[in-house]
mmCIF file as Biopython writes it, N, C-alpha, C and O atoms, coordinates in Angstrom:
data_model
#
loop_
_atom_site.group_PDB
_atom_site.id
_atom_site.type_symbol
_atom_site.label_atom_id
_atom_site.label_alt_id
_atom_site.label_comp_id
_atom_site.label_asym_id
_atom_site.label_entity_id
_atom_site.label_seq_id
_atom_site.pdbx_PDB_ins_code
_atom_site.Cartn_x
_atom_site.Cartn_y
_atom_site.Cartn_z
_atom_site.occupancy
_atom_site.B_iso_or_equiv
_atom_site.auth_seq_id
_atom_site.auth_asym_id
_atom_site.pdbx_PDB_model_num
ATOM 1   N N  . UNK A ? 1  ? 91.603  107.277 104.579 1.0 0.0 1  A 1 
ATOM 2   C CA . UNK A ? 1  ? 91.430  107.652 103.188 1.0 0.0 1  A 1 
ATOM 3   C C  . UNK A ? 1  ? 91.489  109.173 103.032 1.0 0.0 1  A 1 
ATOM 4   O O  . UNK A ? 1  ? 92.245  109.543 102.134 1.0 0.0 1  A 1 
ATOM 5   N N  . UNK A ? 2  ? 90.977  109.948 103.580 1.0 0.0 2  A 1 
ATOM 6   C CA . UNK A ? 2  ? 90.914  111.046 103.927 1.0 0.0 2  A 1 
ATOM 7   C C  . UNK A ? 2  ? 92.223  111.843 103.640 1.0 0.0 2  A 1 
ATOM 8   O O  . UNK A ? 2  ? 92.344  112.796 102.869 1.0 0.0 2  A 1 
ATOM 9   N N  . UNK A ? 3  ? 93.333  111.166 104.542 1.0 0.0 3  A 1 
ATOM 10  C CA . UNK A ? 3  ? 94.224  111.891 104.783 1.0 0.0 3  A 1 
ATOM 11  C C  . UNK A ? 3  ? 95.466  111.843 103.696 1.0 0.0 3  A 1 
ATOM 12  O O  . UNK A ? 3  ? 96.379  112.625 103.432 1.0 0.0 3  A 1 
ATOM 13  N N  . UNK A ? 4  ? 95.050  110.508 103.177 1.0 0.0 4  A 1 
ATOM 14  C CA . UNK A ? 4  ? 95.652  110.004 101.617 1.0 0.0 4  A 1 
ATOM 15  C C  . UNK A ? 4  ? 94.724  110.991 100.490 1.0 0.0 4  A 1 
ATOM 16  O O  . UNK A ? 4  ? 95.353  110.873 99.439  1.0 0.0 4  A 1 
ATOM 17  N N  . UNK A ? 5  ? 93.828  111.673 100.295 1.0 0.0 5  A 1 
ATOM 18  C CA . UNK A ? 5  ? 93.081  112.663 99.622  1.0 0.0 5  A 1 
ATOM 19  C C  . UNK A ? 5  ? 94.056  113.776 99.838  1.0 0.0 5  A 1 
ATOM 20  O O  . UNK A ? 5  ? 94.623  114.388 98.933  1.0 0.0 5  A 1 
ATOM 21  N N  . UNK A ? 6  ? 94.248  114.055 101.579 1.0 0.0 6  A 1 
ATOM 22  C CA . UNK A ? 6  ? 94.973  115.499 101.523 1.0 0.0 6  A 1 
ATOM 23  C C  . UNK A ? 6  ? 96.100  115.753 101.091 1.0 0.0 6  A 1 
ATOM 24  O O  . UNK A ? 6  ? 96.428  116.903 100.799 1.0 0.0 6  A 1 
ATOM 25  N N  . UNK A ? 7  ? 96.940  114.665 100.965 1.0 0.0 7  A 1 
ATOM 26  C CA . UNK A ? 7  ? 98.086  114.615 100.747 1.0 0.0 7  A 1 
ATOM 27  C C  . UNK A ? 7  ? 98.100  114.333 99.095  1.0 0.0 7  A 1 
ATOM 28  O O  . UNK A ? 7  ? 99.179  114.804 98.735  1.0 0.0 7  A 1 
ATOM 29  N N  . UNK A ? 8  ? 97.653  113.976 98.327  1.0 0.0 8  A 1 
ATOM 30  C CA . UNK A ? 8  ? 97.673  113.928 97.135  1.0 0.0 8  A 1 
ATOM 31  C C  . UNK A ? 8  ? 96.881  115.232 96.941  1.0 0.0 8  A 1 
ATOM 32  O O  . UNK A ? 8  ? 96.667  115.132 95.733  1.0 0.0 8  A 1 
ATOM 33  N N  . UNK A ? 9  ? 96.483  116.024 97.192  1.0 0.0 9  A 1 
ATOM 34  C CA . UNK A ? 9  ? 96.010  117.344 96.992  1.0 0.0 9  A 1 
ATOM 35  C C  . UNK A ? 9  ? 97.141  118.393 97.131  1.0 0.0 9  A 1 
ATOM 36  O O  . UNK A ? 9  ? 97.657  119.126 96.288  1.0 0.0 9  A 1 
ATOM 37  N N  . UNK A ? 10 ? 97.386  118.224 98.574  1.0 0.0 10 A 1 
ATOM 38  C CA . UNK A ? 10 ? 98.994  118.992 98.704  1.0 0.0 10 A 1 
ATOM 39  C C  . UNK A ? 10 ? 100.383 118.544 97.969  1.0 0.0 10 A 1 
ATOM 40  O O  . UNK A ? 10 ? 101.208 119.380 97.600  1.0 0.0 10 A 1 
ATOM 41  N N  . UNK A ? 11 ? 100.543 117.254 97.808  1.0 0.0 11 A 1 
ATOM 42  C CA . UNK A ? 11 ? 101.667 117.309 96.905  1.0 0.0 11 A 1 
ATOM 43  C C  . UNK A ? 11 ? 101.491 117.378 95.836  1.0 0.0 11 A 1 
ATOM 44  O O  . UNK A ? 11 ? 102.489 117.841 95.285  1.0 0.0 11 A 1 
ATOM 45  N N  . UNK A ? 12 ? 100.417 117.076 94.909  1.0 0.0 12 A 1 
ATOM 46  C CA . UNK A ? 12 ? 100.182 116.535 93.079  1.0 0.0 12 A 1 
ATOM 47  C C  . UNK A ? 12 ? 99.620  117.648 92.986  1.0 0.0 12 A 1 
ATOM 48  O O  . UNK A ? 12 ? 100.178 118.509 92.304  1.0 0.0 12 A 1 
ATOM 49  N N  . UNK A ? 13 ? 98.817  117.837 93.404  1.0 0.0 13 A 1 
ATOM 50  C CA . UNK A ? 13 ? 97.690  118.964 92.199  1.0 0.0 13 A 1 
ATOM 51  C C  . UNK A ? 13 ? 97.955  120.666 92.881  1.0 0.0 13 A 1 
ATOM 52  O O  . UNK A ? 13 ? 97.789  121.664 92.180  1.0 0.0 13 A 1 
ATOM 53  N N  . UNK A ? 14 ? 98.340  120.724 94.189  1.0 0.0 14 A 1 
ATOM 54  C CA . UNK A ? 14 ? 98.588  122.149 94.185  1.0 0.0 14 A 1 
ATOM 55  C C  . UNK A ? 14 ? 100.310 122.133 94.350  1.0 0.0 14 A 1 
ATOM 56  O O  . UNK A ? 14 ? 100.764 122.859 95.234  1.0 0.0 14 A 1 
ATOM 57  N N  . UNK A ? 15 ? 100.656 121.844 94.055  1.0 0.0 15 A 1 
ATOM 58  C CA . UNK A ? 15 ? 102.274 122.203 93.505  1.0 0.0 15 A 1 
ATOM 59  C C  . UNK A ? 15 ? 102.574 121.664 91.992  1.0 0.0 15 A 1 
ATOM 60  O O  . UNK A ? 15 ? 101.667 121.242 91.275  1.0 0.0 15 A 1 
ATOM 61  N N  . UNK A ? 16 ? 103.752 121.715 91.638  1.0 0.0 16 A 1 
ATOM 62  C CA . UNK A ? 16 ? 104.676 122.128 90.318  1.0 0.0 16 A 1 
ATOM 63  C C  . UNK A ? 16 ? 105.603 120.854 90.450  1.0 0.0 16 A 1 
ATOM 64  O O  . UNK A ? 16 ? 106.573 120.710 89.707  1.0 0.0 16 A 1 
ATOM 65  N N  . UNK A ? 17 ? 105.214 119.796 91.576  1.0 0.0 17 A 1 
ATOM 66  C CA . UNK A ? 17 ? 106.267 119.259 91.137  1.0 0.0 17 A 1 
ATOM 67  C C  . UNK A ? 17 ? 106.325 117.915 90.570  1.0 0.0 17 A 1 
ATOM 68  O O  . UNK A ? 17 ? 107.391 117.315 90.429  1.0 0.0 17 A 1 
ATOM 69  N N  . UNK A ? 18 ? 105.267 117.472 90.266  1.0 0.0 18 A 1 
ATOM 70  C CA . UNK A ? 18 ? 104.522 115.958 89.351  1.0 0.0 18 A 1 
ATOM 71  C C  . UNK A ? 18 ? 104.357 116.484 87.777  1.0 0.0 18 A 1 
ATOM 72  O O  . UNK A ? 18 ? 104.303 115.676 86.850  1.0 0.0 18 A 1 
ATOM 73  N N  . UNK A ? 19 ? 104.283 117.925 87.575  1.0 0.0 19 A 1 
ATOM 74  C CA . UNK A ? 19 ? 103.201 118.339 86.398  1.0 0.0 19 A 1 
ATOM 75  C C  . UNK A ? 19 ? 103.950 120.148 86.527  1.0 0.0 19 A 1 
ATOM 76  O O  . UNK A ? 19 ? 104.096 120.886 87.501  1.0 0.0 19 A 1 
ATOM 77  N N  . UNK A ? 20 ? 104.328 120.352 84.833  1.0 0.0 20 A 1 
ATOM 78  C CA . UNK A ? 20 ? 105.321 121.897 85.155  1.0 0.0 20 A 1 
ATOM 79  C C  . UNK A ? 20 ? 103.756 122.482 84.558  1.0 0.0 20 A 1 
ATOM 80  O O  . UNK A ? 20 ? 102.887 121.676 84.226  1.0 0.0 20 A 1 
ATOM 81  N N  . UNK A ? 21 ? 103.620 123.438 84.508  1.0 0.0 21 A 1 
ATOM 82  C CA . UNK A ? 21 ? 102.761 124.705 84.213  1.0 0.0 21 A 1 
ATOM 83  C C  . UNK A ? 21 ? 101.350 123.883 84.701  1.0 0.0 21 A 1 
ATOM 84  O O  . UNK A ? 21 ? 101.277 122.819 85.317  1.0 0.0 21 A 1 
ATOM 85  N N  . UNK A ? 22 ? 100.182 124.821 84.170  1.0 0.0 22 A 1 
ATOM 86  C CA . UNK A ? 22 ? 98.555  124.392 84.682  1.0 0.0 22 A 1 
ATOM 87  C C  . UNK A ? 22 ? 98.077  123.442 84.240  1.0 0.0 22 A 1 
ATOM 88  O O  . UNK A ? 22 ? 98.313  123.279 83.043  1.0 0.0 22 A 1 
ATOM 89  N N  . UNK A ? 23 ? 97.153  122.315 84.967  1.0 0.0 23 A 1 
ATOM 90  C CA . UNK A ? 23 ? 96.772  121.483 84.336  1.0 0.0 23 A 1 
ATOM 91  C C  . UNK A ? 23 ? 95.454  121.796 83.238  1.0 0.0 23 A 1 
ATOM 92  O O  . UNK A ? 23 ? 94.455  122.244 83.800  1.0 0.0 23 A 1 
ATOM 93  N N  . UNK A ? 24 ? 95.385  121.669 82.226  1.0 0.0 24 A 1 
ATOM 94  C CA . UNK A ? 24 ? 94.770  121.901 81.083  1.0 0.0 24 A 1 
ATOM 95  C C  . UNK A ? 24 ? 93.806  120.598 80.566  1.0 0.0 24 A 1 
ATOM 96  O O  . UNK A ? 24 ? 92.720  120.736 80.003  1.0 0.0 24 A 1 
ATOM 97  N N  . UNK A ? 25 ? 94.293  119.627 80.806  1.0 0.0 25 A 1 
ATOM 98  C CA . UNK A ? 25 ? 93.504  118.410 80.159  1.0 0.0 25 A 1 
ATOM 99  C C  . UNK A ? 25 ? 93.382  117.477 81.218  1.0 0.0 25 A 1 
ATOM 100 O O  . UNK A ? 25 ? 94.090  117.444 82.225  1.0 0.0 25 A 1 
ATOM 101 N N  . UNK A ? 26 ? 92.366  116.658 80.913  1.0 0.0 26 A 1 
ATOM 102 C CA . UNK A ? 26 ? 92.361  115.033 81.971  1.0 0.0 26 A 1 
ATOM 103 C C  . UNK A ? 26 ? 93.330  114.426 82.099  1.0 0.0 26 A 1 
ATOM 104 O O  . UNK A ? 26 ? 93.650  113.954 83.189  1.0 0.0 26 A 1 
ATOM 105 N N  . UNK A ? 27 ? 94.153  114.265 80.846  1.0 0.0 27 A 1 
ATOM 106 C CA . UNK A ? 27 ? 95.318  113.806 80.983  1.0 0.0 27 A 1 
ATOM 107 C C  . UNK A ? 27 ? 96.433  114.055 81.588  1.0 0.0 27 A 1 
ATOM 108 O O  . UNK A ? 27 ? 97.045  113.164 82.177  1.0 0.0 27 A 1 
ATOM 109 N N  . UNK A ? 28 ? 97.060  115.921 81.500  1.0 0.0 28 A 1 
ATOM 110 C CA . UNK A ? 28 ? 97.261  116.335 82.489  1.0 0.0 28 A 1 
ATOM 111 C C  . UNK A ? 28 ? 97.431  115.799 83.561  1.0 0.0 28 A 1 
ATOM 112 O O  . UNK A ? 28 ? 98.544  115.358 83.846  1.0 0.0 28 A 1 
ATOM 113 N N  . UNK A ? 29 ? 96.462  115.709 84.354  1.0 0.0 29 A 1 
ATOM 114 C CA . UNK A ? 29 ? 96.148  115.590 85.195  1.0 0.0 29 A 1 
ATOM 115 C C  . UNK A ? 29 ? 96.819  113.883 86.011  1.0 0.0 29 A 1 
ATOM 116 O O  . UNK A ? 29 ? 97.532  113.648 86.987  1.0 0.0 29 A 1 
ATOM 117 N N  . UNK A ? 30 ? 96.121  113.023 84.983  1.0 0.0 30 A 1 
ATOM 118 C CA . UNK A ? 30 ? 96.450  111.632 85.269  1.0 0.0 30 A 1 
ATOM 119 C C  . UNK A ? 30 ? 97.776  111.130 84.725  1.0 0.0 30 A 1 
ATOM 120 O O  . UNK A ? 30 ? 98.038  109.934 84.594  1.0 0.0 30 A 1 
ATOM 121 N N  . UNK A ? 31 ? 98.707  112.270 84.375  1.0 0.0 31 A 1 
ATOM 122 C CA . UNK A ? 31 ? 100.348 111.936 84.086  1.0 0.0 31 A 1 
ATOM 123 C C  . UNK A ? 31 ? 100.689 112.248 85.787  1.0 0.0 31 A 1 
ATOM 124 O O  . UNK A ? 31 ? 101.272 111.475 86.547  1.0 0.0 31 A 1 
ATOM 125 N N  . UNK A ? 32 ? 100.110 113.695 86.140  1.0 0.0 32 A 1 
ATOM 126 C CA . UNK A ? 32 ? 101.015 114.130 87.297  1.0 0.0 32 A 1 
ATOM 127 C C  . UNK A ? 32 ? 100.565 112.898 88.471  1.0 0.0 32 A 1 
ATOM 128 O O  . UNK A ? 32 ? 101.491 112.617 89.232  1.0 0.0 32 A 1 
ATOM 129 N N  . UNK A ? 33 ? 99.524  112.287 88.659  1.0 0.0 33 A 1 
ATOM 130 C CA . UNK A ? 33 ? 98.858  111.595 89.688  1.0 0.0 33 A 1 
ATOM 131 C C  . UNK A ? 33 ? 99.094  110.174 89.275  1.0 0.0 33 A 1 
ATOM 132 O O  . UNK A ? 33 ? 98.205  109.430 89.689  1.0 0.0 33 A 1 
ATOM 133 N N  . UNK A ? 34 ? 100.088 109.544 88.540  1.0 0.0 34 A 1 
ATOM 134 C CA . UNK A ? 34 ? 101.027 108.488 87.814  1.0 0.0 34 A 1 
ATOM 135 C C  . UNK A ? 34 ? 102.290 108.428 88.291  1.0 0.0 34 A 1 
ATOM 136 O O  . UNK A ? 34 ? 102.938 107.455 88.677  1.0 0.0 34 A 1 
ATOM 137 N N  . UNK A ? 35 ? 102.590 109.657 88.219  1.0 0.0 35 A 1 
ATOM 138 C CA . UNK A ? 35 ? 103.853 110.099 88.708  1.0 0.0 35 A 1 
ATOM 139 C C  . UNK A ? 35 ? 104.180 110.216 90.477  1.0 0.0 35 A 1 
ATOM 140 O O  . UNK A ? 35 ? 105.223 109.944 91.072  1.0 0.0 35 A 1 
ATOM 141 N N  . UNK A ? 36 ? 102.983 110.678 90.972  1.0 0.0 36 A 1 
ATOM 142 C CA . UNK A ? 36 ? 102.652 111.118 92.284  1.0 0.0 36 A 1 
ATOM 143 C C  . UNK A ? 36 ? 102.395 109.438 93.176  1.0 0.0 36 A 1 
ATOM 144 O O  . UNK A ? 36 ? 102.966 109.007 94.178  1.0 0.0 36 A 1 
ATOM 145 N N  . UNK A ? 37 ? 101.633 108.994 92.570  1.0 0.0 37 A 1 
ATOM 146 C CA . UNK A ? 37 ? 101.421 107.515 92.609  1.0 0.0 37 A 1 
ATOM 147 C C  . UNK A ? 37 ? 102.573 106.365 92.950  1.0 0.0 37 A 1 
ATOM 148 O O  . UNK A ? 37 ? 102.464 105.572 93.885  1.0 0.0 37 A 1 
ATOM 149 N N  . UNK A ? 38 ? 103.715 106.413 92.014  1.0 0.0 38 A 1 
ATOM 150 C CA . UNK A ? 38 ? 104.406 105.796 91.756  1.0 0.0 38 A 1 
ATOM 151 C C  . UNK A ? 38 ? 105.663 106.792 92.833  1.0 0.0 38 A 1 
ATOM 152 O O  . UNK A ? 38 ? 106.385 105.941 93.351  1.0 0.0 38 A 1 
ATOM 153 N N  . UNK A ? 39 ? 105.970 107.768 93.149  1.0 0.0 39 A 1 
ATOM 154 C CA . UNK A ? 39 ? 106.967 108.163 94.202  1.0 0.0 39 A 1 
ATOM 155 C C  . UNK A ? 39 ? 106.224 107.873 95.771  1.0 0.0 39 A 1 
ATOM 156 O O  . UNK A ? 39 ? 106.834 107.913 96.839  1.0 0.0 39 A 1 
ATOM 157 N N  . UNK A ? 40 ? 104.960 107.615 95.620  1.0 0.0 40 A 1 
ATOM 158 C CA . UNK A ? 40 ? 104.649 107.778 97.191  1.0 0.0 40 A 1 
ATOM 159 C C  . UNK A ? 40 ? 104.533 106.102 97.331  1.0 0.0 40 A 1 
ATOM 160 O O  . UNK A ? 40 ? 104.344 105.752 98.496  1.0 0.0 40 A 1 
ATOM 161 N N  . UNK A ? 41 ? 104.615 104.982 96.334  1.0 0.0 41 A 1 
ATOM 162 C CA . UNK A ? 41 ? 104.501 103.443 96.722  1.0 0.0 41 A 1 
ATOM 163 C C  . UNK A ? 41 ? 105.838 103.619 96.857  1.0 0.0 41 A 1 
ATOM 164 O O  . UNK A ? 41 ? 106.064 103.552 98.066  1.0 0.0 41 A 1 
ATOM 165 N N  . UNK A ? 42 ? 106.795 103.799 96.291  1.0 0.0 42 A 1 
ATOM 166 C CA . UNK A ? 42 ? 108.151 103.630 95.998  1.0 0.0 42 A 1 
ATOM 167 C C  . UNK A ? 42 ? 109.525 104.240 96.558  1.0 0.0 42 A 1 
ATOM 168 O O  . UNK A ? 42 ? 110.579 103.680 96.861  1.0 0.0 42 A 1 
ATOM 169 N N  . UNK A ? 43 ? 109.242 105.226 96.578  1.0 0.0 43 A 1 
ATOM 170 C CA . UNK A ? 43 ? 110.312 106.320 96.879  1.0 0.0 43 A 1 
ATOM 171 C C  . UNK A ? 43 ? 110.005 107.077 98.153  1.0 0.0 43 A 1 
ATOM 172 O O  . UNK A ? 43 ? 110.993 107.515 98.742  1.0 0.0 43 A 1 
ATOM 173 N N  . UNK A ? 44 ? 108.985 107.279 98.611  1.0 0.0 44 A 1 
ATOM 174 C CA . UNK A ? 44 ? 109.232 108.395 99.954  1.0 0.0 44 A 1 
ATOM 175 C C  . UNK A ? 44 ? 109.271 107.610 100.668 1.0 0.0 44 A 1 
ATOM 176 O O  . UNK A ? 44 ? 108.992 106.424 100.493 1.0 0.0 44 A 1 
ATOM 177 N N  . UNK A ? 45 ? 109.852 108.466 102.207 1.0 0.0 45 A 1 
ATOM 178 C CA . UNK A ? 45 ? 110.169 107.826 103.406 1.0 0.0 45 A 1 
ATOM 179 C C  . UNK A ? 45 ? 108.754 107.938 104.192 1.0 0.0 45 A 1 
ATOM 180 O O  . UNK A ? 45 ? 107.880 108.803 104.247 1.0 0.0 45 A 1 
ATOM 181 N N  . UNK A ? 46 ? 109.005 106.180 104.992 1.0 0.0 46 A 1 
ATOM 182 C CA . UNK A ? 46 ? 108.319 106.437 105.565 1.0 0.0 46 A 1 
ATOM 183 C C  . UNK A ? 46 ? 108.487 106.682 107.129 1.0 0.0 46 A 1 
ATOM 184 O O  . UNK A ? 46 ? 109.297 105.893 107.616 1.0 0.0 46 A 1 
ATOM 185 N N  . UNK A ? 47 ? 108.167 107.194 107.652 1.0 0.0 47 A 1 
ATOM 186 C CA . UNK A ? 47 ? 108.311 106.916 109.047 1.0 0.0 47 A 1 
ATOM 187 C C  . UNK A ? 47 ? 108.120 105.479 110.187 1.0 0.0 47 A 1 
ATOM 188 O O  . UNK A ? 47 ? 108.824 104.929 111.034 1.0 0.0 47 A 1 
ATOM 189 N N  . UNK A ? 48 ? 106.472 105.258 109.505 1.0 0.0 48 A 1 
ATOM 190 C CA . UNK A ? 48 ? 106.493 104.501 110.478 1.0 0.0 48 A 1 
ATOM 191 C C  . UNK A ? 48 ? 107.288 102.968 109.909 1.0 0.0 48 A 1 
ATOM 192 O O  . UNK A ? 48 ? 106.974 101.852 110.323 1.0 0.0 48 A 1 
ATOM 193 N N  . UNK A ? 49 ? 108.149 103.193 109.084 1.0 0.0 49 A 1 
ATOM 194 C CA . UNK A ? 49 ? 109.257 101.569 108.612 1.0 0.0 49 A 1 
ATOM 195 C C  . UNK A ? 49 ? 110.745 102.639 108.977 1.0 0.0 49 A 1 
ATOM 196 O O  . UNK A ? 49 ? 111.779 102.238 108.443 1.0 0.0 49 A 1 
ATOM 197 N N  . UNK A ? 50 ? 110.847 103.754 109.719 1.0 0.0 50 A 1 
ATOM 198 C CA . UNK A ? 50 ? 111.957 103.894 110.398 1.0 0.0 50 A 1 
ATOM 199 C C  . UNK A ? 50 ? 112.744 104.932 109.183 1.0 0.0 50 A 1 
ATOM 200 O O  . UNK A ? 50 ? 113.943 104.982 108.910 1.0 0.0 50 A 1 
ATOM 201 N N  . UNK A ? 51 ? 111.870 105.530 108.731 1.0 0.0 51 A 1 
ATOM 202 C CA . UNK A ? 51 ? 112.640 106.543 107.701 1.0 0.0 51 A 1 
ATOM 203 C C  . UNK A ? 51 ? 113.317 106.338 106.589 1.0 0.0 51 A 1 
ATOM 204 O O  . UNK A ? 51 ? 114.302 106.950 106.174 1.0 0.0 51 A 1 
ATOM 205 N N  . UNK A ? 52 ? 112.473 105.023 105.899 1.0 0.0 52 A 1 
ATOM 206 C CA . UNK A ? 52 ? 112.992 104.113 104.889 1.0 0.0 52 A 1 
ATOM 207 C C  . UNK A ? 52 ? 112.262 104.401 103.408 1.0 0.0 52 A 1 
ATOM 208 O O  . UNK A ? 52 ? 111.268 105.118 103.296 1.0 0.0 52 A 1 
ATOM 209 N N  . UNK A ? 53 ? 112.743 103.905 102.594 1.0 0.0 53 A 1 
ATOM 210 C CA . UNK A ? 53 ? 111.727 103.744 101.365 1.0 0.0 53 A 1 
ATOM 211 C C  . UNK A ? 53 ? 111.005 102.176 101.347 1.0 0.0 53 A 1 
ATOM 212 O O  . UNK A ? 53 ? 111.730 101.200 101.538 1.0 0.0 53 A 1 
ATOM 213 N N  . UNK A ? 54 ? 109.882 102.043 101.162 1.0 0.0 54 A 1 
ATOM 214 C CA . UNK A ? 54 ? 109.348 101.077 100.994 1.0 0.0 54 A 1 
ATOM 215 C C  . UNK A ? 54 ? 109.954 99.537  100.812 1.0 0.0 54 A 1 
ATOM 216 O O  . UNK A ? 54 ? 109.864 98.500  101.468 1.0 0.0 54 A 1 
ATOM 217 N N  . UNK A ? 55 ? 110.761 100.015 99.318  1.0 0.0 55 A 1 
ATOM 218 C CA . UNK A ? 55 ? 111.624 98.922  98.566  1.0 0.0 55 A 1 
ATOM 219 C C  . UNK A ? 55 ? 112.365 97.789  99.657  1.0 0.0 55 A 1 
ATOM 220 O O  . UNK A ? 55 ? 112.529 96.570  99.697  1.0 0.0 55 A 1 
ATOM 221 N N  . UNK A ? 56 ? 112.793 99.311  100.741 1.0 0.0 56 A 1 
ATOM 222 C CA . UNK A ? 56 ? 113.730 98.725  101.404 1.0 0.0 56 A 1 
ATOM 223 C C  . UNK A ? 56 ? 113.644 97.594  102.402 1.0 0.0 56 A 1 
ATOM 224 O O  . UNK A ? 56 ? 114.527 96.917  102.929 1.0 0.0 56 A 1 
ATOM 225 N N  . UNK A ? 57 ? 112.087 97.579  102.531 1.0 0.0 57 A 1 
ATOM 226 C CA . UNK A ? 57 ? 111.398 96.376  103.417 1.0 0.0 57 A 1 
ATOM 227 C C  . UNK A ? 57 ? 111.091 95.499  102.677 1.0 0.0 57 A 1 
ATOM 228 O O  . UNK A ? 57 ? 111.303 94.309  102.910 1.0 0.0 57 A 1 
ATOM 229 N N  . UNK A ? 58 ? 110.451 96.019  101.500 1.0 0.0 58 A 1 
ATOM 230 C CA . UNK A ? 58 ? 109.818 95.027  100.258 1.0 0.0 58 A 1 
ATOM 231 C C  . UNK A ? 58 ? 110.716 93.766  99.879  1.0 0.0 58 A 1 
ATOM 232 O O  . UNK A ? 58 ? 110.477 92.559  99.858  1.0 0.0 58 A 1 
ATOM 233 N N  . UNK A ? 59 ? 111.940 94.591  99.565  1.0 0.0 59 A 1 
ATOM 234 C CA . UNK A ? 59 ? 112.950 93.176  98.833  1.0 0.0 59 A 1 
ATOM 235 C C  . UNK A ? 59 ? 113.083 92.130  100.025 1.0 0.0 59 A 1 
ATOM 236 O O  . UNK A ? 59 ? 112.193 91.291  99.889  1.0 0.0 59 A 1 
ATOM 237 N N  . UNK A ? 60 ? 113.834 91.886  101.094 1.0 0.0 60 A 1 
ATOM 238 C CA . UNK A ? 60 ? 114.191 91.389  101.938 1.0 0.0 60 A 1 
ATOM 239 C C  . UNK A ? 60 ? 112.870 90.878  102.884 1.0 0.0 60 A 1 
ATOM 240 O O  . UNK A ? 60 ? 113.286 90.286  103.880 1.0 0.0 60 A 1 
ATOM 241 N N  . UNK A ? 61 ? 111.452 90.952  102.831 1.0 0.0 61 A 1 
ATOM 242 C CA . UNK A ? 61 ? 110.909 89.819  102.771 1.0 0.0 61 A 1 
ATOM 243 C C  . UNK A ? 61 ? 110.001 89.596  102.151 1.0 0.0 61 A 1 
ATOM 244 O O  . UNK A ? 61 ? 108.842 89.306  102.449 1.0 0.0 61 A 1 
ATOM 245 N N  . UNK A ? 62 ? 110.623 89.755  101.039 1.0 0.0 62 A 1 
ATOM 246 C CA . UNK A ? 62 ? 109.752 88.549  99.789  1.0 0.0 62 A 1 
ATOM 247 C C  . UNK A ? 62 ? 111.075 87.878  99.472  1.0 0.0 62 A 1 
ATOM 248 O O  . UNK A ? 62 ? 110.896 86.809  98.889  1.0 0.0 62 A 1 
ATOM 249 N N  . UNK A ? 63 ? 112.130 88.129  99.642  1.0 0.0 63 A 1 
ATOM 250 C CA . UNK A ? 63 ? 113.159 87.325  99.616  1.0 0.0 63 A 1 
ATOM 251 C C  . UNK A ? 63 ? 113.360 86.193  100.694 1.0 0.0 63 A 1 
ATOM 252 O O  . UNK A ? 63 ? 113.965 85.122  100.623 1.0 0.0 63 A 1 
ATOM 253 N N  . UNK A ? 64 ? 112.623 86.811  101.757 1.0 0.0 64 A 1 
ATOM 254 C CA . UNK A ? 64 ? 112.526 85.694  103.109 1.0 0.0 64 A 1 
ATOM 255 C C  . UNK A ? 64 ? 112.028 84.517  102.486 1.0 0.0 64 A 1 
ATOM 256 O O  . UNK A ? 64 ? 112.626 83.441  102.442 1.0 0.0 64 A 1 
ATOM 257 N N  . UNK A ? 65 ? 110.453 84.865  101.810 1.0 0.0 65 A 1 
ATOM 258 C CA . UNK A ? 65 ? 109.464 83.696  101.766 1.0 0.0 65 A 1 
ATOM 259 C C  . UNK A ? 65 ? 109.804 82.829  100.913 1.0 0.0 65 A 1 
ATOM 260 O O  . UNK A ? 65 ? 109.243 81.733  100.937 1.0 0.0 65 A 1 
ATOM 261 N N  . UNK A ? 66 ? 110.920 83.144  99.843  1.0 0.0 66 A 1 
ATOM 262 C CA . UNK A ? 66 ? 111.072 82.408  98.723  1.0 0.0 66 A 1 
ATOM 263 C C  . UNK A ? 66 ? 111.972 81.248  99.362  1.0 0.0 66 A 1 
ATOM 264 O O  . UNK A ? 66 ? 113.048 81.499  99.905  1.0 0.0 66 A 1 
ATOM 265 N N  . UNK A ? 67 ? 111.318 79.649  99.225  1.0 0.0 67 A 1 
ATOM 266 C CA . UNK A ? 67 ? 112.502 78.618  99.689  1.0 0.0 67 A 1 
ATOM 267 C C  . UNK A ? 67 ? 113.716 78.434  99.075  1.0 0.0 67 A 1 
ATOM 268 O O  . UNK A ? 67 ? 113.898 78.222  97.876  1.0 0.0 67 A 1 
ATOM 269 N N  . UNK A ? 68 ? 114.744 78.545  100.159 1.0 0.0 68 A 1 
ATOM 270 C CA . UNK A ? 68 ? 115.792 78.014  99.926  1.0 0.0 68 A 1 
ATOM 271 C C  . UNK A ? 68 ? 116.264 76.726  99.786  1.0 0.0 68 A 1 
ATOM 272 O O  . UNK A ? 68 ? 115.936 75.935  100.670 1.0 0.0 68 A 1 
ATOM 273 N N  . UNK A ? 69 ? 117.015 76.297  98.808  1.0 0.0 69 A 1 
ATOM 274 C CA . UNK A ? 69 ? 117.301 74.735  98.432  1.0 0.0 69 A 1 
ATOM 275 C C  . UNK A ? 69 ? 118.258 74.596  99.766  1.0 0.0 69 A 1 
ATOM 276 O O  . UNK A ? 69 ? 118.965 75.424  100.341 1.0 0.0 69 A 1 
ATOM 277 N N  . UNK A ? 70 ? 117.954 73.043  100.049 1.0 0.0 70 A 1 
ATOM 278 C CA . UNK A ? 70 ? 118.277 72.880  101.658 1.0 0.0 70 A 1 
ATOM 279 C C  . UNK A ? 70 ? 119.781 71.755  101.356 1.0 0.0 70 A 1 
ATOM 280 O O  . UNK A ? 70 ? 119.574 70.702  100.754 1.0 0.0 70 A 1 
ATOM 281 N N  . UNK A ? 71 ? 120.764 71.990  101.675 1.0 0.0 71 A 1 
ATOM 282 C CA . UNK A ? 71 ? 122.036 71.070  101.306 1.0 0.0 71 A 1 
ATOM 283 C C  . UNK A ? 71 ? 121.810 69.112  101.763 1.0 0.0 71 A 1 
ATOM 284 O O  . UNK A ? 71 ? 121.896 68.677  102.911 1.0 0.0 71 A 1 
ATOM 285 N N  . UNK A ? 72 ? 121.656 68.658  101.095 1.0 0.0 72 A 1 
ATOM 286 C CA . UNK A ? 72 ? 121.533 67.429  101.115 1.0 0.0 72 A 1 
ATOM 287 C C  . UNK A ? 72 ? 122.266 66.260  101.617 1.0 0.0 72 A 1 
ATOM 288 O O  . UNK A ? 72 ? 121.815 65.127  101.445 1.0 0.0 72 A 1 
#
């Protein structure tokens, strides 16, 4: 948990790039960490799935589990 704290510290709230100028309001705040949220389930690579985006494991097995109609 910890290290998921540091990293949403270092990417969202001390950089420019979730949120342009200072954060000013709560809201603020909970646009850039929405935004921050939604690229780190979705979009960054991860390493330990081999330098992938998430998605890219995601689709293909939940596509596994779904039954296939079996030819009769």
């Amino acid at each position: 948990m910890e290290s998921m704290i540091g990293l949403y510290k270092t990417e969202c709230i001390r950089t420019r790039v979730f949120h342009a100028g200072q954060y000013k309001t709560i809201a603020d705040v909970e646009y850039a960490t929405a935004g921050w949220a939604d690229w780190c389930n979705n979009r960054r690579l991860r390493g330990a799935l081999g330098m992938i985006i998430p998605s890219e494991v995601r689709h293909p097995h939940y596509a596994a589990l779904i039954p296939q109609e079996q030819p009769a």
